[in-house]
Every structure is written in structure tokens, then in C-alpha cells.
N, C-alpha and C positions, 0 to 999 in steps of 0.2 A: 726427751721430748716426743721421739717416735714410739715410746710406751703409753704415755700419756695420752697420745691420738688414738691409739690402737683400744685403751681402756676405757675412752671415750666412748666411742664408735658404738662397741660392744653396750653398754650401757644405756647408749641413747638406743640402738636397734631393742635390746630389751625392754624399755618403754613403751617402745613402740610396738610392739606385741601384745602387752600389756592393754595397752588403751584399745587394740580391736577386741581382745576375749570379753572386755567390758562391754565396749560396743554393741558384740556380738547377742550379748549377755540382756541387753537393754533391748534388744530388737525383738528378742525372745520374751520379752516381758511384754512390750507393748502385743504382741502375736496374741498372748494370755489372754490381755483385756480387750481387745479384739473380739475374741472367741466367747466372749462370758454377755458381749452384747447383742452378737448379730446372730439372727433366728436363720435354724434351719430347718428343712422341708425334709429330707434327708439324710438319717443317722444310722449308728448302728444298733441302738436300741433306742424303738420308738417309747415314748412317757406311758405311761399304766395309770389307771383310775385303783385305786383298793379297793378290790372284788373285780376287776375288769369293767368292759365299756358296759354290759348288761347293768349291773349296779351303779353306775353313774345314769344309763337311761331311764334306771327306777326313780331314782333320785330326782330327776329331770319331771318324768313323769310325775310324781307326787306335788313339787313346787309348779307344776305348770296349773293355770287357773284357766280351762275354756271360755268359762264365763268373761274373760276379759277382750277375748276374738271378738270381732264384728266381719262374720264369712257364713256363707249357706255353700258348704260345697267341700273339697279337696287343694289344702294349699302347701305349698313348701315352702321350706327358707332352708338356706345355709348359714349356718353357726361357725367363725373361727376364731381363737381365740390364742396366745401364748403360754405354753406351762412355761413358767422360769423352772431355773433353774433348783430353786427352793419348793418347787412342787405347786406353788401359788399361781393360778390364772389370773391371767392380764389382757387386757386392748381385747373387750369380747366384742363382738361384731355379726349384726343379724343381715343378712340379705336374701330380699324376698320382695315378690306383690303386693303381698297386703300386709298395712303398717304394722297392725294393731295385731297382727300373729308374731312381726321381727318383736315389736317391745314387748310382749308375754314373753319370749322365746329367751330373751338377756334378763327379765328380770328372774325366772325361772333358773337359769346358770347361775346368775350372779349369785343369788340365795344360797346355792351348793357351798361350802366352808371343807370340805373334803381337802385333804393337798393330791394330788399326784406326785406317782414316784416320776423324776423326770428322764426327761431323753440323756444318751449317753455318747460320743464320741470317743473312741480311748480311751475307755473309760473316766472320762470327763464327764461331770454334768452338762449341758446346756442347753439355753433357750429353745424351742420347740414351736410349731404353727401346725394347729390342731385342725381337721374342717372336721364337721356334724354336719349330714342334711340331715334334713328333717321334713317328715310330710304328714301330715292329720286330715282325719275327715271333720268335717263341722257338717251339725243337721241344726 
């Protein structure tokens, strides 16, 4: 009977081992999916346009339409936007004074089809928050 306790014992403790490495195991997963969501400001390497930020501002520049401003003068916005993971921009976002430069300014981004290489963490892909100002003269 005293074997049978003891071979118990033994058995139930290694279950019980068992069900934390799982645990442990699942904790670490959910960490994964975690990190594949939530944007960082912060990395160790920041996301890359192909050819760098100059050829993404050509790029910008080319799709951007003056003609679509209604400004006499010097105006800025701030552009940010998400590289996922996949290189694909997401949630673009103009802020600025004047309307009608923020909507030229996202529909000019939006039109870019380029991916970026994205940001990296341990050597991990992930999410990324981009800012662009931007300031033009209008005559």
C-alpha cells in the first residue's frame, strides 16, 4: 500500500509539472499574438521604404495634385500611418489647418502600392507608427 502512495505521489507531482510547462507554453503564445498587434514607436530597426524615405517622397510628390489645395500661402500637416507587419500601410491619418491639403495628402499616400520592408524587434516583424510632416508652399 506504502508503494502505491509513494507511486502515486510521484505521478500526480509529474502532471503537475506537466500542466505548468503547458501553461507556461500558452502564456508565451498569447505574448506572440500580443506582439503581432500592438504598434510600436520604438524598435530596433525602424520599417524602410524601397529606395529609402527620398523615393517614397518622390513618390508622394508625383501622386500629390496642387490643384486639389484651396491655400494662398505656406501650410503643414502631419501624416501617420502603420507599416504592418507585411510591409502594407494602414490607419493613414492627416493632421493639419487646412482640410483640403490633409485629403490631397492621404489620397496622394493612399495611391503609393510600394510595400515597406517592415520594423523589426528580435528580429521579429512588427507593427510600426510612422509620422511624415509635411509643409508646401501654395501661390
Amino acid at each position: 500500500m506504502r508503494k502505491l502512495i509513494i507511486i502515486s505521489a510521484l505521478l500526480f507531482g509529474y502532471f503537475t509539472q506537466a500542466q505548468e510547462i503547458a501553461g507556461t507554453t500558452e502564456l508565451q503564445e498569447l505574448d506572440l499574438k500580443k506582439n503581432r498587434s500592438e504598434i510600436f514607436n520604438d524598435v530596433e530597426k525602424p520599417a524602410e521604404f524601397s529606395g529609402g524615405i527620398i523615393a517614397f517622397r518622390k513618390k508622394f510628390a508625383k501622386n500629390f495634385k496642387k490643384k486639389n489645395v484651396i491655400s494662398k500661402g505656406i501650410e503643414k500637416c502631419e501624416l501617420t500611418f502603420i507599416i504592418e507587419s507585411d510591409g502594407t500601410l494602414t490607419d493613414i491619418k492627416a493632421s493639419g489647418t487646412n482640410k483640403s491639403f490633409n485629403i490631397e495628402a492621404l489620397r496622394a499616400v493612399s495611391k503609393i502600392k510600394n510595400k515597406w520592408s517592415p520594423a523589426t524587434i528580435d528580429g521579429q516583424k512588427v507593427r510600426f507608427r510612422y509620422r511624415l510632416p509635411l509643409t508646401m508652399s501654395f501661390e
